[in-house]
Structure formats: C-alpha cells, structure tokens
C-alpha positions in Angstrom: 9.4 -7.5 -64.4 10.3 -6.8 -60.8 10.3 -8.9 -58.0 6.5 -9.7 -56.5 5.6 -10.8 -52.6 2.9 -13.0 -52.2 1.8 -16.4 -49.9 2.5 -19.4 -50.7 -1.1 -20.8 -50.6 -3.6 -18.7 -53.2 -6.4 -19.2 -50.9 -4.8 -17.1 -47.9 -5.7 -13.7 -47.1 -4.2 -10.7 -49.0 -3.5 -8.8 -46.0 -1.3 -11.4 -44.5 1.3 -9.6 -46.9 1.7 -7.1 -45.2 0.7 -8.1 -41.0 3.0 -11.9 -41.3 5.9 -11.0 -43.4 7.7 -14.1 -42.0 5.4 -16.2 -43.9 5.8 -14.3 -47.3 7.7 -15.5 -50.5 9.2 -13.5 -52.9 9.1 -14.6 -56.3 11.6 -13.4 -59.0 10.3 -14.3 -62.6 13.8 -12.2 -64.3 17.0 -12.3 -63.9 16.4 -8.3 -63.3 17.9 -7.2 -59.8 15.3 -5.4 -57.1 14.7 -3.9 -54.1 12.1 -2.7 -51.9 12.5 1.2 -51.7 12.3 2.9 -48.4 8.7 4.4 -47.6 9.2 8.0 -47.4 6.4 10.4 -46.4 7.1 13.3 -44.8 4.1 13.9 -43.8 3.6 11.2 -41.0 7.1 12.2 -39.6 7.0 13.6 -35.9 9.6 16.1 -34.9 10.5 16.5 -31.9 12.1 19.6 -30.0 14.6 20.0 -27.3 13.5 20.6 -23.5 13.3 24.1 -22.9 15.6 25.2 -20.2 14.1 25.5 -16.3 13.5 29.2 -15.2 15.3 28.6 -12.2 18.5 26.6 -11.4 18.1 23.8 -8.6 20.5 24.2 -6.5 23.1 21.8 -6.0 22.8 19.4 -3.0 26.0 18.7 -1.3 27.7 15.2 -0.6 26.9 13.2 2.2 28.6 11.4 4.1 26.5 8.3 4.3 26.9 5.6 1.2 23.5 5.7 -1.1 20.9 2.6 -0.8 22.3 -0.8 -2.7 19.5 -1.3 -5.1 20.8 -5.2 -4.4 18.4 -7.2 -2.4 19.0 -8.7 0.5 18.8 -11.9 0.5 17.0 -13.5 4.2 17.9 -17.0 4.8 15.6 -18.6 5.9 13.2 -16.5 4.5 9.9 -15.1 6.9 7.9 -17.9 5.4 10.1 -20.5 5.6 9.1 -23.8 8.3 11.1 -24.2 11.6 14.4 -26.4 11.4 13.0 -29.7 13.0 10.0 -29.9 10.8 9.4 -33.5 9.0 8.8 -33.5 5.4 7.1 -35.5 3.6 8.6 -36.9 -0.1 8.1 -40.1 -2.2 10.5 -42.4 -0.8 9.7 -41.7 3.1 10.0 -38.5 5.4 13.0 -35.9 5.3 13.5 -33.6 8.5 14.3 -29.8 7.6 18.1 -29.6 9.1 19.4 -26.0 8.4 19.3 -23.5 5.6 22.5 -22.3 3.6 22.6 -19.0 1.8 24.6 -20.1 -1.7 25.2 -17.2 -4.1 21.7 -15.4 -3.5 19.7 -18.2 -2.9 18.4 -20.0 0.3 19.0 -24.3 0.0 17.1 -26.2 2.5 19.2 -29.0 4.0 17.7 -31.8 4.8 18.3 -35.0 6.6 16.5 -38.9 5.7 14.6 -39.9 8.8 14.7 -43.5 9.2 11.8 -45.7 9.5 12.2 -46.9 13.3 12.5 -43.3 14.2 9.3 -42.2 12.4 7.4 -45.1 14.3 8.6 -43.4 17.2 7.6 -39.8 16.3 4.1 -41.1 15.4 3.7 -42.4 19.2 1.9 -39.8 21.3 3.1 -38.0 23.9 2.1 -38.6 27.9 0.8 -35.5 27.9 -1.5 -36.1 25.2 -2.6 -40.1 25.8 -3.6 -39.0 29.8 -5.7 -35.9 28.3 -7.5 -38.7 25.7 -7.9 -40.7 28.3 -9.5 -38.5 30.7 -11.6 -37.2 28.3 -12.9 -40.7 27.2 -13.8 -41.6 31.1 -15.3 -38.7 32.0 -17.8 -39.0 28.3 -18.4 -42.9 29.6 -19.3 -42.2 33.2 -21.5 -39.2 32.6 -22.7 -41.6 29.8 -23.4 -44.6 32.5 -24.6 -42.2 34.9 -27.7 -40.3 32.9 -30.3 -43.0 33.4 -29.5 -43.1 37.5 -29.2 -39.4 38.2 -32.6 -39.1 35.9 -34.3 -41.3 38.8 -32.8 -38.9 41.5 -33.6 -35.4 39.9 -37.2 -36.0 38.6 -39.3 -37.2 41.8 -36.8 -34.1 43.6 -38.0 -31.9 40.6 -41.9 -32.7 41.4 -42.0 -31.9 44.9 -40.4 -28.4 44.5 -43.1 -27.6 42.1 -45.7 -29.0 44.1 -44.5 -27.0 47.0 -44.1 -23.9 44.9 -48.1 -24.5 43.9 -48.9 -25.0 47.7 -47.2 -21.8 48.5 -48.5 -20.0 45.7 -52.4 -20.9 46.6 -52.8 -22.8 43.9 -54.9 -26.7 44.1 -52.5 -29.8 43.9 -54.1 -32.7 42.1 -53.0 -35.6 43.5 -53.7 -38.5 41.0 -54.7 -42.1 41.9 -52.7 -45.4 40.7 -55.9 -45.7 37.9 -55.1 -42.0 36.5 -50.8 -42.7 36.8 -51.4 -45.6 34.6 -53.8 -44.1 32.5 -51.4 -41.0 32.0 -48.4 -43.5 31.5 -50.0 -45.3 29.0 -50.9 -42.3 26.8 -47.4 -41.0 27.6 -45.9 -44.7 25.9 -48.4 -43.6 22.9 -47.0 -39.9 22.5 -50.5 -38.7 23.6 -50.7 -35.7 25.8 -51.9 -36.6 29.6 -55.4 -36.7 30.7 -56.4 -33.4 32.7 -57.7 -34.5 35.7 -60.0 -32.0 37.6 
C-alpha cells in the first residue's frame, strides 16, 4: 500500500490537502518505498517564442562625455523638514536643545545638548519686547473700560441735539417733553416698555 497524505485532525477540511501542505502528514502503513510523481500534462504547458527581430536597426548613440546619473541618493543633512539648530526639545527627563546635525554613513543624527534647569527658567521669562506690548494692551482694555460710562454721559445729550436740530431744519415738530412725561418714559424704559408717544 503506498504512502497516503492526510490532516492530522479527521474533522478538518479535505481541501486543506492540497491549499496548506505545511500542515499535512504523510502516513506510511508498509515498509514499501514511495514517491509523489511529477504532474505532467502537456496540455496546460505555455510555450513561449522568441522576440521577433525589429524591422529597422536603432542606431547606435555615441558616448558622452558627461558620467550617467548615480541611481544613489543623496543624502540632505539636515533634511528640508528638519527644525532649526537652537530649537528646545522636549523629552522625559527635562528639555534637550537641537545642537547640530551629522551625516553618519547615509543617515542624518541629531545632536543634541541637556539644557539645565536654571537656564530653562530663564528661557521661559518673556522678552521686553513682549511684557511692554502685554502691558499696553492691558491699559489701554482698562481705561477704555473705566472710561465707557463717562464718555456715554458726554455723547448722548450731544447726540440729541444734533437730531433735534436735524428735525428743526428738516420742518419737522420737536416735542419737547415735561419733567411728568421724562419720568413717565424713564420709568417704562426701567420696565423694558417702549416710550409713551406724546403728541
């Protein structure tokens, strides 16, 4: 009886045979030599011809003088993407500053150099430029801030007589109100009501 290939487990597929070999046993009941004998069908064999020649010869192109492209690439260090040399690092143990890059075989190593504590407390401090620009910034929001409520009083009674004057010139009749209507109107204003037209 010649040799048999099967699966270890019965329950597998059949088909695994033949698409996982690696996982296939072969099993050997006689001492009877075997082999598995090369599948030959000619009929699933593709032949293939040789190229015919070309009609017409290229001709040849003559040496230059220049040397042909390296297909080697070049290797930028630092590379286009790289951060400045100065730039401050961040890591685990504190903050690294980016002191120079070194091409080493065909690769670009960042050096760096440990930044010490005192000198990072004095990085963090702003610059005069920067604390006078804050500063300005914050006085001008507090005055114009402080100043609302008193330029308010100015610009409204200014605001009334232009339009009253506008209405003189206009033709059109000014109601003036007495102190009963002002307060009348200002209370209604306190309540969100619209004013009282007054004829």
């Amino acid at each position: 009886m010649p040799c048999v290939e099967t699966r270890r487990s019965d329950y597998e597929n059949d088909a695994l045979i033949t698409n996982d070999p690696e996982g296939n046993v072969t099993l050997c009941p006689g001492g009877v030599p075997s082999y598995n004998a090369m599948d030959y069908t000619p009929e699933e064999f593709i032949y293939t011809q040789s190229a015919e020649p070309q009609r017409y010869e290229e001709p040849e192109t003559p040496a230059s003088d220049e040397p042909p492209p390296s297909t080697e690439k070049s290797t930028d260090c630092p590379p286009p993407d790289a951060p400045e040399i100065g730039t401050k690092v961040p890591d685990g143990k504190g903050t690294k500053e980016i002191v120079s890059y070194q091409l080493i075989g065909n690769r670009c190593v960042t050096q760096y150099s440990e930044i010490s504590f005192p000198q990072q407390i004095v990085d963090a401090i702003p610059s005069v430029p920067q604390v006078v620009t804050t500063g300005t910034i914050a006085v001008v929001a507090t005055a114009s801030a402080a100043a609302t409520p008193f330029l308010l009083r100015i610009v409204r009674p200014l605001v009334k007589q232009v339009i009253t004057r506008v209405q003189k010139a206009l033709g059109k009749k000014v109601v003036t109100l007495n102190l009963s209507q002002k307060r009348t109107n200002a209370y209604r204003e306190k309540r969100n009501l619209p004013p009282v037209k007054w004829s």
